[in-house]
C-alpha positions in Angstrom: 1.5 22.1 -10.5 4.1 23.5 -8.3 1.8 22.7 -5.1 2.3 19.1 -6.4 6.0 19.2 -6.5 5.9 20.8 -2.9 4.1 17.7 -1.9 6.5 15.6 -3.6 9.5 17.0 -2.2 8.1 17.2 1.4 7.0 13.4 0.9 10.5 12.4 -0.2 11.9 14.3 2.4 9.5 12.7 5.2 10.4 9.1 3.6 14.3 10.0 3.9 13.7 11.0 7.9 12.2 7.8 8.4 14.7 5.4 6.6 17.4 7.4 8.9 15.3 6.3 12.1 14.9 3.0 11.2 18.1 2.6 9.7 20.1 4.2 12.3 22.2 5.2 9.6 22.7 8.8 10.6 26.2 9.0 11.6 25.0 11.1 15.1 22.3 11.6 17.1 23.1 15.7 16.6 22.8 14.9 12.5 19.5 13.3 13.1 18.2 16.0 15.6 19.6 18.4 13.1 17.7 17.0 10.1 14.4 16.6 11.8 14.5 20.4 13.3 15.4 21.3 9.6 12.2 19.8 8.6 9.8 21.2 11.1 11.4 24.6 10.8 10.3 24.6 6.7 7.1 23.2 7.9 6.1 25.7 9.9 8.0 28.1 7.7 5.2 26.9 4.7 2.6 27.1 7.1 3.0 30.3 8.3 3.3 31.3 4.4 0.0 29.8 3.5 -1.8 32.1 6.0 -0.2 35.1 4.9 -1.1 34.3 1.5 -5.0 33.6 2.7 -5.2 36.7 5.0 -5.9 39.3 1.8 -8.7 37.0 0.6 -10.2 36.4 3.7 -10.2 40.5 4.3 -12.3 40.8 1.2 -14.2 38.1 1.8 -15.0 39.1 5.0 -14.9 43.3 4.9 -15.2 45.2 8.2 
């Protein structure tokens, strides 16, 4: 259930980086740039989580 809220909340936030764009109503370039790098940072963030979280199962999964 929490994975589904994650997906929710990244959706929303994908939705509300697009309606700036088309909009153009960010009130600066910077605040636009800002929001996007935002994003991407907790993407990669989540990413990078995921594998750490996958590493101890692929070790016993896969012993020396």
């Amino acid at each position: 259930m929490a994975r589904s809220a994650e997906i929710t909340a990244r959706e929303a936030t994908i939705t509300e980086l697009k309606r700036l764009i088309t909009e153009g109503s960010y009130e600066s370039l910077e605040m636009l740039e800002d929001a996007v790098d935002a994003f991407l940072w907790s993407e990669q963030d989540r990413l990078q989580q995921e594998q750490a979280s996958r590493r101890p199962e692929l070790a016993r999964s896969h012993p020396k």
